[in-house]
N, C-alpha and C positions, 0 to 999 in steps of 0.2 A: 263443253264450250269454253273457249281462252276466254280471261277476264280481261275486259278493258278500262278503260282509262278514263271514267265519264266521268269523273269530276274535271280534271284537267280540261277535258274536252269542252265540258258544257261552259269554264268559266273564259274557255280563251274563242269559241264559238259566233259569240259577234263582231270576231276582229278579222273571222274570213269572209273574203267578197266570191264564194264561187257562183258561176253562172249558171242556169240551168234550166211524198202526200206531204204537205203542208207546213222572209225568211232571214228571219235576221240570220238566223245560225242555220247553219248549214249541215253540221259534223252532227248531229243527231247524240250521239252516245263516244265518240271517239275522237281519240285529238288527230287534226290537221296539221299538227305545227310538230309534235314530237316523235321526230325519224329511230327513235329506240321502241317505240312502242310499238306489240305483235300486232300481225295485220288479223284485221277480222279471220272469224272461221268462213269456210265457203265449202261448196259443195262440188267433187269433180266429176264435170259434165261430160267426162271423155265417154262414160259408160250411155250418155242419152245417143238413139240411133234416131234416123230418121224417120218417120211412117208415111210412107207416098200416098195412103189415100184420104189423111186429113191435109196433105200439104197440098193434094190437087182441087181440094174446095180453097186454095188462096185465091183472091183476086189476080189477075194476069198483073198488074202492076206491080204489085208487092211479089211476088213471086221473082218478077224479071229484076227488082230492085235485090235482091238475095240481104235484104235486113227490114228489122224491124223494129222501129224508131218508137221510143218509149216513152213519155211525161211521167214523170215519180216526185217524190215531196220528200229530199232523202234527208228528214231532221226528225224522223218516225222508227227511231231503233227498239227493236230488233228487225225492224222489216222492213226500211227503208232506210238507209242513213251514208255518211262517208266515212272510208276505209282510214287508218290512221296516216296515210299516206297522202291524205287531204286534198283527192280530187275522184278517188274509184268509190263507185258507188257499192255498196253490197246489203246485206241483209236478206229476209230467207223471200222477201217479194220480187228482188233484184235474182235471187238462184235462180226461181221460179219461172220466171220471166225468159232467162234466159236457157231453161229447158224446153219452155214451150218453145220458142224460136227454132232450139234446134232438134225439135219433134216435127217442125216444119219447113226444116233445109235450110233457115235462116239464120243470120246474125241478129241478137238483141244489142238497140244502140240507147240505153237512158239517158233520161237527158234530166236533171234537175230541174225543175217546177217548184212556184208557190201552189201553193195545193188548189185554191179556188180556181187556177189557170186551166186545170189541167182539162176536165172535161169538154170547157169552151174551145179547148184546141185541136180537139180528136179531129180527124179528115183533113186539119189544115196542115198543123205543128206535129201532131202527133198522130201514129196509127196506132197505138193502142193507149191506154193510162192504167199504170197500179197503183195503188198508192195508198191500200187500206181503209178501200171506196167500204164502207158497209152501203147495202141495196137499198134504197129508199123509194118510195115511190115519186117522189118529185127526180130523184136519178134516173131514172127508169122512163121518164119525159124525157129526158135528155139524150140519151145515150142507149145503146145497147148494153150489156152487162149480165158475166157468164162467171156462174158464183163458183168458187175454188175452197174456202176457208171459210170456217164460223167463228166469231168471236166476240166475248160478251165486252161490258163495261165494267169499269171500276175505279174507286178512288185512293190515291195515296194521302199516307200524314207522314207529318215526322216521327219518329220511331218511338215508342210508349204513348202515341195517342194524346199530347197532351190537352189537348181541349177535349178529350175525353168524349168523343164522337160519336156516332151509328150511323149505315149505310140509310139508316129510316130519316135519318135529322143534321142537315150539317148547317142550320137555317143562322143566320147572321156571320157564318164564314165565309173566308176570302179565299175564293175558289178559281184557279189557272185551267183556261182551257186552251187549244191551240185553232187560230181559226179556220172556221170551212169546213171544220169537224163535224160528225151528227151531237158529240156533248157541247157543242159553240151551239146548236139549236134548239138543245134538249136545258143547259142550266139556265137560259131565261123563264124556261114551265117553271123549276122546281123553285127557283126565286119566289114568283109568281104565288107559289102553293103554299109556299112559306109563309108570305102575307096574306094568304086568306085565311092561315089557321094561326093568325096572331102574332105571329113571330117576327122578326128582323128578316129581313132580306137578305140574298148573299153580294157581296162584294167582287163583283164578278172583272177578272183581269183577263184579256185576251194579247194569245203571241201569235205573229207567224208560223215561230217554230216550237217544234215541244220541247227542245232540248231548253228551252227560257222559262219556256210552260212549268219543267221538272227543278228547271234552276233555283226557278225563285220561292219552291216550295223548301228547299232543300235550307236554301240560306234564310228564312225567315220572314220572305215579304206575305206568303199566304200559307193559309192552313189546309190547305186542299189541293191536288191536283186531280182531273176528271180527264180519263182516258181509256181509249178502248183494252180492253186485260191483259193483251201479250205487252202492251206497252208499259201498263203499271207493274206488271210482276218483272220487267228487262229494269226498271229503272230502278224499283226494290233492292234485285241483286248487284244492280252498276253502280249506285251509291252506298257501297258496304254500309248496307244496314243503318243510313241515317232515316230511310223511308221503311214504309212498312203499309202492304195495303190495308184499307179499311174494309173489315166484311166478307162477303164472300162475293164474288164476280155477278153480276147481273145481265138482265135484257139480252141473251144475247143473240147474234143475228149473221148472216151471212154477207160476205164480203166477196166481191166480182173487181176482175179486169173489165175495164171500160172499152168501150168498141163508138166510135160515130151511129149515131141511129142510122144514116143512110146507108153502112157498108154490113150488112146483115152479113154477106158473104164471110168477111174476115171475121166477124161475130163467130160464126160457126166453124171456120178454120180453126178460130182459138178455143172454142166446143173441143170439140174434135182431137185436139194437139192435148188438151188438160186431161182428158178423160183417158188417152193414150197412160199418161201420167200413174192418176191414179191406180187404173187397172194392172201398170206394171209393178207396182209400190216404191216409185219413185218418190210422187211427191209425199208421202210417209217419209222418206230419206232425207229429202230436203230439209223437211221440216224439222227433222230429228238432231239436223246440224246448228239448230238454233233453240231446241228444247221449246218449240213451237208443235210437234204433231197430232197433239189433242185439240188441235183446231182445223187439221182435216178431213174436208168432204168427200165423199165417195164415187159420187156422181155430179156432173160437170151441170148445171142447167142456163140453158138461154135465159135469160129477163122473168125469172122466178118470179115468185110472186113473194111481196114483199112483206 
């Protein structure tokens, strides 16, 4: 994988306004603003063919519409974010995305979303959402959701550790989350847990985007970033070595393309089109382009159980 430019990126990140998982900044991992800089890796989809009979479970509208309009939160690199070209979206949920499409005869169109947007808009704004949903049951109220990837949590420090930390105890540190996320729901518990076994509370900073989430650990406003593991091990590597995760990855859990609860149909199209995927070892491939593939599922499931 090219290396990129996330310091540049993350410090010039709230000065672009693009429109569009989870905004002050937008560029997730990579600069918008500097045209020397290599473009993201990506995956070539010339090799995806189509398979007619996951495409003939599409609904007649989407079908006859030949694309398939996406909500993404692209400030989640490696797996969501914008290309250094500072308007194309990529990362391996953006490849992904746009395999399953054309496993289904169509064009993928993402669109930039704040992350909490994106599910509220499924059926209206958007016909699908990726955007490094992990499955929850309060999700699974909302939404259809057809799991692809597993992936755990984990936290970053600045590099030797200096408050001298454990994954068991980060209790009175000032901890970055990005909102809408399942660790925006999960560091008010471990606060919470903190002070029941005596201790200081954590100092809890919430961003739109993670690239601020990652920023402000990096420059010294907290001690802690909490994010899902492909995001803290991309941010590790993209900030040469000023972070370094804490412990070993934890909780972890699988992650689904969003579907509108009412369109079961394209729920199952997108079944269908993933599972094509895997079976061929595509999305192994994909993911291989991002040094993500140890977080692929083998089998595609409807609204798993969570």
């Amino acid at each position: 994988m090219r290396k990129l430019p996330v310091l540049v990126a993350l410090a010039a990140a709230a000065t672009l306004a693009l429109s569009g998982c989870t905004d002050a900044s937008q560029t997730g991992a990579t600069s918008g603003s500097d045209d020397s800089s290599s473009p993201a890796p990506t995956f070539d989809l010339s090799s995806i063919q189509k398979d007619d009979a996951a495409a003939k479970l599409l609904p007649a509208d989407v079908a006859a519409s030949g694309k398939l309009t996406v909500g993404t939160d692209t400030t989640y690199a490696p797996a969501e974010f914008i290309d250094p070209d500072g308007k194309t979206p990529v990362g391996y949920d953006i490849d992904l995305i746009d395999a399953v499409a054309a496993v289904l005869g169509l064009d993928a169109e993402p669109q930039t979303a704040e992350f909490p947007s994106i599910i509220p808009g499924l059926g209206s704004k958007y016909d699908v959402g990726i955007s490094s949903f992990t499955i929850t049951p309060e999700r699974l109220e909302s939404a259809n959701m057809v799991s692809y990837f597993s992936a755990g949590e984990a936290y970053a420090v600045p590099k030797g550790n200096p408050e001298k930390l454990t994954v068991d105890d980060i209790c009175g540190m000032t901890v970055t989350v990005q909102n809408g996320t399942i660790q925006d729901d999960e560091v008010d518990d471990i606060s919470t847990k903190c002070e029941s076994d005596g201790k200081d509370p954590l100092k809890v900073l919430n961003y739109d985007s993670q690239a601020d989430a990652t920023t402000n650990v990096v420059g010294g406003k907290a001690d802690v970033m909490f994010a899902d593991s492909p995001i803290v091990q991309y941010a590790v590597t993209q900030t040469d070595g000023q972070l370094e995760q804490l412990g070993d990855t934890f909780s972890s859990a699988p992650q689904g393309i969003a579907v509108a609860k009412d369109d079961e149909d394209l729920a199952k199209a997108i079944q269908a089109a993933l599972q094509v995927l895997m079976d061929d070892g595509d999305m192994t491939k994909i993911l291989d382009v991002w040094g993500a593939s140890d977080g692929a599922l083998d089998t595609a499931e409807l609204n798993p159980a969570s």
